[in-house]
Each structure stands twice: as C-alpha cells, then as structure tokens.
C-alpha positions as YAML, in Angstrom:
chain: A
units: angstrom
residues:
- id: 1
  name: UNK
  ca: [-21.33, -70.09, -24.88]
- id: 2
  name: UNK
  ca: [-17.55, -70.54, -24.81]
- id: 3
  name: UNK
  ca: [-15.26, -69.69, -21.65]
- id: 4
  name: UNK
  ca: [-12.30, -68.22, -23.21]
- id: 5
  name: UNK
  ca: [-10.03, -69.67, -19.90]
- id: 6
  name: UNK
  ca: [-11.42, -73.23, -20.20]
- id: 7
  name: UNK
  ca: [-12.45, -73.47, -23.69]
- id: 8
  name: UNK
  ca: [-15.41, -75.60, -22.30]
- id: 9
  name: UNK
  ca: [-19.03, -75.04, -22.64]
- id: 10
  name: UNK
  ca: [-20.71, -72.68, -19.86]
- id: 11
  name: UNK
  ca: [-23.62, -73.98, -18.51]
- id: 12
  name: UNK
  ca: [-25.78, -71.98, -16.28]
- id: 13
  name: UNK
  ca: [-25.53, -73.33, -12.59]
- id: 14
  name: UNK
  ca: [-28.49, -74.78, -10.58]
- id: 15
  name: UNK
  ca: [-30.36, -71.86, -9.08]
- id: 16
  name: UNK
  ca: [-29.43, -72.55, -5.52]
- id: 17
  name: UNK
  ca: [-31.44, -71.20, -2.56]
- id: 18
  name: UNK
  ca: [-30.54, -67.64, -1.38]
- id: 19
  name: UNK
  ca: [-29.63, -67.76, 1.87]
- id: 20
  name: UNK
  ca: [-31.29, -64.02, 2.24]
- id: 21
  name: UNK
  ca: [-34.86, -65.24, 1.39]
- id: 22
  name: UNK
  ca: [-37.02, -63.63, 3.49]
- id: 23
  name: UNK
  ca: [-39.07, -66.17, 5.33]
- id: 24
  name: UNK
  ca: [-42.74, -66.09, 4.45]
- id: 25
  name: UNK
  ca: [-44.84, -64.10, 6.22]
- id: 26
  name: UNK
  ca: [-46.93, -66.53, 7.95]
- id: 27
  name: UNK
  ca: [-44.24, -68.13, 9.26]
- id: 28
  name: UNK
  ca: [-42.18, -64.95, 10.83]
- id: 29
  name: UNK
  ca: [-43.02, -64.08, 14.68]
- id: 30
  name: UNK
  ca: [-43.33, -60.64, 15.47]
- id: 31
  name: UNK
  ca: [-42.69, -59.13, 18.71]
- id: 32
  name: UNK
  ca: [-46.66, -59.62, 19.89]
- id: 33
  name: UNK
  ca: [-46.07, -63.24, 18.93]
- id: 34
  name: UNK
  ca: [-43.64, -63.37, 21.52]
- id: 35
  name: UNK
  ca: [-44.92, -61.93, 24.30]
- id: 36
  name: UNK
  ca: [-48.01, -64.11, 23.56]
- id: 37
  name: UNK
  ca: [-46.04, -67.33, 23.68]
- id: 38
  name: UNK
  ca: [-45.03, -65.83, 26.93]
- id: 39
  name: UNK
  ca: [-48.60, -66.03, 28.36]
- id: 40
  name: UNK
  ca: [-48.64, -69.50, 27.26]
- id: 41
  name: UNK
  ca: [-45.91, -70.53, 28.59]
- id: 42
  name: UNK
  ca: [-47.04, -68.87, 31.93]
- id: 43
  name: UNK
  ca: [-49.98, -70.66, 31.99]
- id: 44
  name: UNK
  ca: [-48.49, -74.02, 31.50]
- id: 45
  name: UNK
  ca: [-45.86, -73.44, 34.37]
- id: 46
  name: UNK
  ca: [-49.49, -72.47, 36.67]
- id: 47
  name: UNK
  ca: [-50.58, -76.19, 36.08]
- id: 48
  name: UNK
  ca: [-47.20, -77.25, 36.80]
- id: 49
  name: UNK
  ca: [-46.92, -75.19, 39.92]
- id: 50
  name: UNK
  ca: [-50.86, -76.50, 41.23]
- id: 51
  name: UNK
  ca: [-49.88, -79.93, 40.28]
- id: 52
  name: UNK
  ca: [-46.74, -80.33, 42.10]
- id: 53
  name: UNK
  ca: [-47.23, -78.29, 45.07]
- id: 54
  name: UNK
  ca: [-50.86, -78.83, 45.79]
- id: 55
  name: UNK
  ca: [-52.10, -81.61, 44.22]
- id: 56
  name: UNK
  ca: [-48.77, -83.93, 44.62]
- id: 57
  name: UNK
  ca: [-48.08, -83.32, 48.59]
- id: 58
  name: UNK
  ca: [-51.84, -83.91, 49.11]
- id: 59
  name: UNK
  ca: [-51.55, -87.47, 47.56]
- id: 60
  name: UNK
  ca: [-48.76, -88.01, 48.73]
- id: 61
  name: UNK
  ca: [-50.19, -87.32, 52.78]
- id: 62
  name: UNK
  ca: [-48.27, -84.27, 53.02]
- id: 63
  name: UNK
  ca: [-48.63, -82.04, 55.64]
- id: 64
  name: UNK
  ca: [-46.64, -79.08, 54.74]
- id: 65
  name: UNK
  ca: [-48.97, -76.36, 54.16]
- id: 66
  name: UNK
  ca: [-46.50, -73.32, 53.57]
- id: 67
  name: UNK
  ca: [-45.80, -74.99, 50.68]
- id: 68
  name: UNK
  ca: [-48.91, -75.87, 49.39]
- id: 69
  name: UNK
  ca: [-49.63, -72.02, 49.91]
- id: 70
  name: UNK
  ca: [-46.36, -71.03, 48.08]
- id: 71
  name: UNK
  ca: [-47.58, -73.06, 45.19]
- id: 72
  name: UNK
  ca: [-50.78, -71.61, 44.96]
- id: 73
  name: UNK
  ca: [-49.70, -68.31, 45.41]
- id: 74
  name: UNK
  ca: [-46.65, -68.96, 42.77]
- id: 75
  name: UNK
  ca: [-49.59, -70.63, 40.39]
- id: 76
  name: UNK
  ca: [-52.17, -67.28, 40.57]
- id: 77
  name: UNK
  ca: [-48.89, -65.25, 39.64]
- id: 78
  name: UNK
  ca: [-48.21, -66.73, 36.70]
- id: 79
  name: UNK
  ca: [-51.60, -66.23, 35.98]
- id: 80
  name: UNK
  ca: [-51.27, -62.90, 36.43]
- id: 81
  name: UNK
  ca: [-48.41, -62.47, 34.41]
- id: 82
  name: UNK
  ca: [-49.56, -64.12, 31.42]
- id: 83
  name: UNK
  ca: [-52.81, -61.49, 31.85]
- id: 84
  name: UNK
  ca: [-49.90, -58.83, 31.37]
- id: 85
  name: UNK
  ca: [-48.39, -60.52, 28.74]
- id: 86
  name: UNK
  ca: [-52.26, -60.70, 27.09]
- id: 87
  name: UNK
  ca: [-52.45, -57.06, 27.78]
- id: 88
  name: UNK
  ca: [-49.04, -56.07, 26.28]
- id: 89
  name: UNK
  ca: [-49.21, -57.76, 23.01]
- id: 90
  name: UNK
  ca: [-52.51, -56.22, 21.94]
- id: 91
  name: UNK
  ca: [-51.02, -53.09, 22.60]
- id: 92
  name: UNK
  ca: [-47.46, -53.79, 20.67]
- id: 93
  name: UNK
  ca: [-49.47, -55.67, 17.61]
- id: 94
  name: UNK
  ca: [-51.59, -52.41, 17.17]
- id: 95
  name: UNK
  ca: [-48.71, -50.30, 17.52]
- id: 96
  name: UNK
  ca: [-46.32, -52.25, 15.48]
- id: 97
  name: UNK
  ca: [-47.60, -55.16, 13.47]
- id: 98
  name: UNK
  ca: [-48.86, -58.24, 14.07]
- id: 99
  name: UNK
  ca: [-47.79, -61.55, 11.86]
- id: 100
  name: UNK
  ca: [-50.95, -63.47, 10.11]
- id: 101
  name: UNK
  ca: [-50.58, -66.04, 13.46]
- id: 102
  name: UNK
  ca: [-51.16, -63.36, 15.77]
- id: 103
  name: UNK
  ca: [-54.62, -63.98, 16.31]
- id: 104
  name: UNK
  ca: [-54.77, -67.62, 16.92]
- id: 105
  name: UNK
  ca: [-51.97, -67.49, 18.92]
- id: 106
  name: UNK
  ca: [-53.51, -65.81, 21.09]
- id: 107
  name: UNK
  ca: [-56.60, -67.65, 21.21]
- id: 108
  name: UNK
  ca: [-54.31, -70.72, 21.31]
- id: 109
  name: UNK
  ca: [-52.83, -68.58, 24.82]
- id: 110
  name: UNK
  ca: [-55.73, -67.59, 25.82]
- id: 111
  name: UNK
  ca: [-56.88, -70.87, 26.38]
- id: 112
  name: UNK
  ca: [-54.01, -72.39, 28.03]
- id: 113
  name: UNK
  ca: [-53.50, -69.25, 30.99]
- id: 114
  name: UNK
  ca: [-57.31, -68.23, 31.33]
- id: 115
  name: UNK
  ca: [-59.23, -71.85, 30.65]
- id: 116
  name: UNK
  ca: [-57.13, -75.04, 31.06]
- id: 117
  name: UNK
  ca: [-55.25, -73.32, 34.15]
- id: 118
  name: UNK
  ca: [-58.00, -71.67, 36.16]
- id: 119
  name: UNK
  ca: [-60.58, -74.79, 35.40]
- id: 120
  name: UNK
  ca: [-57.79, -76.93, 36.94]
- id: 121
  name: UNK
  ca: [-57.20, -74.91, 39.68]
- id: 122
  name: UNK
  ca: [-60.48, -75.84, 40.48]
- id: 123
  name: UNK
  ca: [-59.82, -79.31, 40.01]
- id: 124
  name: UNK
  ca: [-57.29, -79.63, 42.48]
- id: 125
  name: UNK
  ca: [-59.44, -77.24, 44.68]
- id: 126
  name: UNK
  ca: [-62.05, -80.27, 44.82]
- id: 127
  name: UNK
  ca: [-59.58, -82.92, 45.76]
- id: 128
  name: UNK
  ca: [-57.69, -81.30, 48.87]
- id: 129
  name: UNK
  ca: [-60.56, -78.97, 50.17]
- id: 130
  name: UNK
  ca: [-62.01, -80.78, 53.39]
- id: 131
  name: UNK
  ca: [-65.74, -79.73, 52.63]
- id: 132
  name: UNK
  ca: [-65.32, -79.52, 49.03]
- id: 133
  name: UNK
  ca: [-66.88, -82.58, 46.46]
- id: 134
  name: UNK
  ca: [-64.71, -83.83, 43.70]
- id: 135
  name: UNK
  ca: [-66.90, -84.64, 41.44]
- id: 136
  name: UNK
  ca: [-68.80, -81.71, 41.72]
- id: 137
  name: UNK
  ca: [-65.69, -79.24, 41.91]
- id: 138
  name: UNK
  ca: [-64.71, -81.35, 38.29]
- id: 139
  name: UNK
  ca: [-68.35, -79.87, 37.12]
- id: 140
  name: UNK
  ca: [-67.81, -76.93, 37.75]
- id: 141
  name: UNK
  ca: [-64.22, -77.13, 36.53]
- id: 142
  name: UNK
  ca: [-65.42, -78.30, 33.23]
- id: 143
  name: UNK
  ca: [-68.09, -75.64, 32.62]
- id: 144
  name: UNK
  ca: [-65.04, -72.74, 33.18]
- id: 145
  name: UNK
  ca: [-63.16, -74.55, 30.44]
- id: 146
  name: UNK
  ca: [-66.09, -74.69, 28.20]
- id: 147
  name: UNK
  ca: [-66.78, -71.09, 29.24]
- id: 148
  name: UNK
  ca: [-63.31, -69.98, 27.81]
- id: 149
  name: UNK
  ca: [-63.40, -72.36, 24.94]
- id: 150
  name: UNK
  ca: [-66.69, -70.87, 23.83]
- id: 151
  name: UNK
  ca: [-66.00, -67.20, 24.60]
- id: 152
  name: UNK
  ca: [-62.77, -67.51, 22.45]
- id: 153
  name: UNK
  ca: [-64.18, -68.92, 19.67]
- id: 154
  name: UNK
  ca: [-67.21, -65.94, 20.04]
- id: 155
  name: UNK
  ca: [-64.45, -63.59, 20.04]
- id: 156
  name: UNK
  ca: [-63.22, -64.71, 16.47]
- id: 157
  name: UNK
  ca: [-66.07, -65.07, 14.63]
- id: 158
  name: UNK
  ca: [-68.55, -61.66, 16.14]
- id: 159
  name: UNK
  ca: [-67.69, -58.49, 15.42]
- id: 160
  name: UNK
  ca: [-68.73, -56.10, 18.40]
- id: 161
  name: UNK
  ca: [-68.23, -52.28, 18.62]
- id: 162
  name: UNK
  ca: [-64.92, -50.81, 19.29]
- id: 163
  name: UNK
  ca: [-63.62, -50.28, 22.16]
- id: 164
  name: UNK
  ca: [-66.23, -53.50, 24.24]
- id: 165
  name: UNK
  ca: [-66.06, -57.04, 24.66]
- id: 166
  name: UNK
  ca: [-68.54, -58.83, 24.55]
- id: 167
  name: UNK
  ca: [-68.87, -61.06, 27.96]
- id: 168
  name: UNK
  ca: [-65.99, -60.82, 30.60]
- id: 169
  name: UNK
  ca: [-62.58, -61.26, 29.14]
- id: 170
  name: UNK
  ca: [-61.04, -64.38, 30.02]
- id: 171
  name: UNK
  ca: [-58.24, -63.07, 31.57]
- id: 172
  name: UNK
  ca: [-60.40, -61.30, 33.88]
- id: 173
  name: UNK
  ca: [-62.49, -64.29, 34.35]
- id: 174
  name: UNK
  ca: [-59.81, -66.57, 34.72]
- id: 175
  name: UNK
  ca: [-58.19, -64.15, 38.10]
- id: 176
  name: UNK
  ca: [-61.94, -64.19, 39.29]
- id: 177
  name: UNK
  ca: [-62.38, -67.99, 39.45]
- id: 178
  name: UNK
  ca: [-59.36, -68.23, 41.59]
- id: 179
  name: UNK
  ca: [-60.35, -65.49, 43.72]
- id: 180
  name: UNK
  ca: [-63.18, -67.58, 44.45]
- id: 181
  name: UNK
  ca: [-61.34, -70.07, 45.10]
- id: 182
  name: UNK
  ca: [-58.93, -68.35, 47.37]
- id: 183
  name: UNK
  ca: [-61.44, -66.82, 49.38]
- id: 184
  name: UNK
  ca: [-61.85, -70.46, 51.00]
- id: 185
  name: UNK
  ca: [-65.64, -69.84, 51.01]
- id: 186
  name: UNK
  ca: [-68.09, -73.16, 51.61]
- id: 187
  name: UNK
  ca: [-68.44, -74.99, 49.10]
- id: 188
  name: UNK
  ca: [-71.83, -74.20, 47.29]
- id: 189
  name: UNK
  ca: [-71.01, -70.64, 48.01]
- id: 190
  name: UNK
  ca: [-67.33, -71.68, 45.97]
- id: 191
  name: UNK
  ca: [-69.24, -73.05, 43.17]
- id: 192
  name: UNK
  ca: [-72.01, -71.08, 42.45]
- id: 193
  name: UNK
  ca: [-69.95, -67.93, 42.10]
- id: 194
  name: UNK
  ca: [-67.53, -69.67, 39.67]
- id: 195
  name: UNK
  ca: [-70.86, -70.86, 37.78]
- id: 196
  name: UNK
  ca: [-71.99, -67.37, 37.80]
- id: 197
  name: UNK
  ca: [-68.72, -66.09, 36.80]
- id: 198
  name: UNK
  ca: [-68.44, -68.99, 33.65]
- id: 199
  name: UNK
  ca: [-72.37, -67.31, 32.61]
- id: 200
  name: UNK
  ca: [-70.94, -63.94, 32.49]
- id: 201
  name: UNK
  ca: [-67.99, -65.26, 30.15]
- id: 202
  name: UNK
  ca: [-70.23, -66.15, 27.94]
- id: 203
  name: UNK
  ca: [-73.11, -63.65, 28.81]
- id: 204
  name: UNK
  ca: [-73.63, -60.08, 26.13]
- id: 205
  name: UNK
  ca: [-72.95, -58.75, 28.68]
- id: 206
  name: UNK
  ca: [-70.30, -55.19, 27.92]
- id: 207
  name: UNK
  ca: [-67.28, -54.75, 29.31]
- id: 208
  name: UNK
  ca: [-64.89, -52.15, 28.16]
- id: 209
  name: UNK
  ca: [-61.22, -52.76, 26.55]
- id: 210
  name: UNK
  ca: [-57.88, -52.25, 28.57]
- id: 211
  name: UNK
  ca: [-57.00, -49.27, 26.71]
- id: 212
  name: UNK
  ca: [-55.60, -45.71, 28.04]
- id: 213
  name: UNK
  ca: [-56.04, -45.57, 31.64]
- id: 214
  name: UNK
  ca: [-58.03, -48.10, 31.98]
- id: 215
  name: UNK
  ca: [-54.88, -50.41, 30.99]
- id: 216
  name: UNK
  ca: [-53.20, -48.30, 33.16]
- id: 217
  name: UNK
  ca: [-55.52, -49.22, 35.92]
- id: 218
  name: UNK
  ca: [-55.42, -52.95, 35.34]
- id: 219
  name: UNK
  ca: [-51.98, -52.65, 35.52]
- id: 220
  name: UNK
  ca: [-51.74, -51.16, 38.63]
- id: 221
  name: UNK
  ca: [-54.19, -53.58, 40.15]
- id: 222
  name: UNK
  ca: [-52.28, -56.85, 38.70]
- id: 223
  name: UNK
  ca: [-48.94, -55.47, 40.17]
- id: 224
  name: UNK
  ca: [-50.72, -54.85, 43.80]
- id: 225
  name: UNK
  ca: [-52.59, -57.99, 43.27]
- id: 226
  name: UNK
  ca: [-48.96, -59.58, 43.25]
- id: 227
  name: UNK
  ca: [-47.91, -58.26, 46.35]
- id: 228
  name: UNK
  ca: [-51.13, -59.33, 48.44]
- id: 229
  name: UNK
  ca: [-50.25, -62.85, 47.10]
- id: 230
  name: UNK
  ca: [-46.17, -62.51, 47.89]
- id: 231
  name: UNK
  ca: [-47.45, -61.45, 51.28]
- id: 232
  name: UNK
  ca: [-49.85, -63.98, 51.68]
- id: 233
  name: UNK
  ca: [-47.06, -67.02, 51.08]
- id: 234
  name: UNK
  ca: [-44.68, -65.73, 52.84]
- id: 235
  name: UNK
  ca: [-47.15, -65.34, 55.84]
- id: 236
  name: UNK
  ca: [-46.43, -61.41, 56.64]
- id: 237
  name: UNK
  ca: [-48.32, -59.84, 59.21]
- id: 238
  name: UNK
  ca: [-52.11, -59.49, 58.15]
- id: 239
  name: UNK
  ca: [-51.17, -61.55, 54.86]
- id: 240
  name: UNK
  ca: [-54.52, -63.12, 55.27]
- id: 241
  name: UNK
  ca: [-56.45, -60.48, 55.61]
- id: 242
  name: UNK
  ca: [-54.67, -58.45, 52.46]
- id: 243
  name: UNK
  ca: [-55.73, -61.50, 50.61]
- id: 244
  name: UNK
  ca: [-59.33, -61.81, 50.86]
- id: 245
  name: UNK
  ca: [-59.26, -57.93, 50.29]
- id: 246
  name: UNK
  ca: [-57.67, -58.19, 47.09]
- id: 247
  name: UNK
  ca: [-60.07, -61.19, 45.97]
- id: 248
  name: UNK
  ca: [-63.02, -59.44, 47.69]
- id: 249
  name: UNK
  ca: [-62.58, -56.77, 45.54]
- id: 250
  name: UNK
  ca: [-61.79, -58.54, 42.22]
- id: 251
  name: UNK
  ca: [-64.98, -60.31, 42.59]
- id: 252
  name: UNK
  ca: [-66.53, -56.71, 43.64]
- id: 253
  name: UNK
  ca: [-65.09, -55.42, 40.34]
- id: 254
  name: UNK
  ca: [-66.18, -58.44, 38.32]
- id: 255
  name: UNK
  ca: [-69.70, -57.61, 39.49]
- id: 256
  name: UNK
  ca: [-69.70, -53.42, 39.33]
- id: 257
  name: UNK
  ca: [-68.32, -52.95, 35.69]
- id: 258
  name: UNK
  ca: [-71.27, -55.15, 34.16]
- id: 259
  name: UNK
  ca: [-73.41, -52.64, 35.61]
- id: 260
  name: UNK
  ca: [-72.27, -49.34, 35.05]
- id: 261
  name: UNK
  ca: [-71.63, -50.69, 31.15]
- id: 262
  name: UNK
  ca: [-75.76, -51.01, 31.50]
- id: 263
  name: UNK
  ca: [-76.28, -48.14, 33.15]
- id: 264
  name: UNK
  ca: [-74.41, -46.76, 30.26]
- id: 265
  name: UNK
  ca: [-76.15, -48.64, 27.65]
- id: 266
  name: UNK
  ca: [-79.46, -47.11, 29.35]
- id: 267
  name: UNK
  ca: [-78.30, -43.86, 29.64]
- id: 268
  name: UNK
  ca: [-77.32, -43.79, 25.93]
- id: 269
  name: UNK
  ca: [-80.99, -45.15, 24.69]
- id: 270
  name: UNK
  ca: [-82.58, -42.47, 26.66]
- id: 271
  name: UNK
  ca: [-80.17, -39.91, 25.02]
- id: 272
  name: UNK
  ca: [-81.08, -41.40, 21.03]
- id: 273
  name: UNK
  ca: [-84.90, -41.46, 22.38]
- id: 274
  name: UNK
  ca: [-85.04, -38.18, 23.21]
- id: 275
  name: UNK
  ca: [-82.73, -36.45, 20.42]
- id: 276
  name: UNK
  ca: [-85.37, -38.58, 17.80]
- id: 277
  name: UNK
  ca: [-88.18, -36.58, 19.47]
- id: 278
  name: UNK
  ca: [-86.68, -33.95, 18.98]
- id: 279
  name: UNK
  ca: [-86.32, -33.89, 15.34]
- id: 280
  name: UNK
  ca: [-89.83, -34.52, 15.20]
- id: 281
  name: UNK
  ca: [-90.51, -31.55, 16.46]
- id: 282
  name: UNK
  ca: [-91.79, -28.79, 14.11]
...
C-alpha cells in the first residue's frame, strides 16, 4: 500500500505492548491479599520485637525488665493483630473476591504470625526463664511449629463441613501458646499445656468458624485482650492481675469450645438415632 503524502510503502508497525493490558489474574492482589500480607508482616515484626527486646538484653546481661515486658507485650500484639487481619480477609475475599494467590497466601501468613512467631516465643521463653530448660523449651518450640505446619497443610488438602474447622485454628492456637507462656507457670506445667495445645492443632477435634457473632465476639475479645496487655507494660494498677485473667481465660476458652462442639456432635447423633427409629415405626 501507497501513502499518498510520502509516496513510500506503508508497512504495518511492530505490535507494541498496550500499556492498558490488564495484568493476569494470578498476578493481581486483591484487597484480601492485602490485608493478608498485613498479618505477615505482623508476624515478622513479633520475632523482631521478642528478639530485640527479650532475647538481645538477656544476652547482653541486661537488667531492664520494663523493657523486656514492653517487648513482649508489643510482640503478643502484633500477634493479635495479624489474627484480625486473618479474620478480616476471609470475610472481604468472600464478600468481594479473592485473586487465585489468596489461598496460599494465607497459608504462607498463617505460618509466619501463628507458627514461626509463637514457636519462637517459646524459644526465647527457654533461654531467659530462670527455671525453664533450653533445650527442652526448643522441643517444645519445634513441635508448635510442626503443629501449624501440619494443620495448614490439613487445611488445604481436607474438605470439612461448613461452617467447622477441623482442630484449633492456628490463630487461636498461636494466642494460647503465649498465654501459656505469659502465665509464668513452672516449667513442666509451661510445657505440657503448650504440648497439649500443639495435639489439639492437629487433633479432629471441631471448632466453629468466626462468622456472625461469633466474629463479633472474637473481636471483642482480641481488642480487650489488647488492653490487658497495654496495661500490663505499662505497669497500671492491677496490670498483673488483668493479665493472667485474660490468659486464664483464653486457655479456659481453648479448653470449653472443644467440648460443647462434642456435646453438640452427641446431641446431634442422638437426634439422627432417634428420628431413624422413628421411621421404622409402622
């Protein structure tokens, strides 16, 4: 073809990359993806927090124990916030969308906030407790880690019922392990309960979802749980005292909702029993 201005030959151009593409779809973030990155990144910043104020100044043959407590406190925060963040993007990927990552970002999350920070805050428990035994504490620390590691990959390859999990959630297990810890109970008593709570990751044992109220209700109990550990470093009046509540009652809690989910279970077998008798009747 001819250009009538130039007289030259018109050849087509190059196709050259639209700039208005649309990216493809496994590599676009949604807003879930974000607020899971945001557990993540919580999690990390735990570790960093129960490195370098706990572990570091106890090395290091510091004495300054308001700020090993503000790091501690600062480090089961951040825990707690990335449970919010795990709580909020379920919610905004099932009412919005989620992006083909979604999933093993959050497993990828998941691990870092509720495995690799709570199993290390058990670490460092082990080195600067006075009756506590490293190399026992690192045990224990390990099976929590393999605890998570296991339930997550559970979690993506069984398909339970709606509305259950299957074991304790591992951001619920994750707050309960430092309760433990926090508590500042002896040492066998310390480890056995964060063995028993690492079975009951892993356990069949039902719990239900965080939907409706009961998101609602975790919610609630994360934000209090936030101000019993505010009080507690800043060393209010009774600050103690509200924190041993608080993990009194998350261990309470970890304990209770196993059994009224069997009670349930139990309750619903009876129900199926007798409704099959009586069809069976004339």
């Amino acid at each position: 073809m001819i250009d009538p201005e130039t007289q030259t030959g018109w050849v087509p151009e190059a196709d050259e990359p639209d700039d208005e593409e649309e990216m493809p779809l496994s590599l676009r973030l949604s807003i879930a993806d974000t607020l899971t990155l945001g557990n993540a990144t919580c999690g990390f910043m735990a570790v960093y927090f129960t490195t370098t104020g706990i572990l570091i100044p106890h090395l290091t043959g510091s004495q300054e124990t308001g700020m090993a407590r503000h790091s501690a406190a600062t480090a089961v925060i951040l825990m707690l916030c990335a449970a919010v963040f795990d709580l909020f993007d379920g919610l905004v990927a099932r009412k919005l969308r989620s992006s083909p990552m979604g999933a093993e970002l959050d497993n990828l999350s998941d691990l870092i906030s509720f495995g690799l920070a709570p199993a290390y805050f058990v670490l460092v428990y082990g080195m600067v407790a006075d009756d506590a035994h490293q190399r026992v504490a690192a045990v224990g620390a390990i099976v929590v880690l393999l605890a998570v590691v296991l339930r997550l990959a559970r979690f993506s390859c069984v398909t339970v019922k709606d509305g259950t999990f299957q074991g304790m959630p591992s951001p619920f297990g994750a707050l309960t392990v430092v309760s433990i810890v926090l508590l500042e109970l002896p040492f066998v008593a310390t480890l056995l309960a964060v063995l028993g709570t690492a079975w009951l990751m892993v356990s069949r044992v039902e719990y239900p979802k965080p939907r409706g109220r009961l998101a609602v209700a975790m919610l609630t109990w994360i934000v209090l749980s936030m101000g019993m550990l505010a009080a507690w470093a800043f060393d209010a009046p009774s600050g103690q005292l509200l924190l041993q509540t608080g993990c009194a009652l998350q261990l309470v809690l970890g304990a209770v909702i196993p059994l009224f989910a069997t009670a349930r279970r139990v309750n619903n077998f009876r129900d199926n029993r007798r409704e099959a008798r009586a069809a069976q009747l004339p």
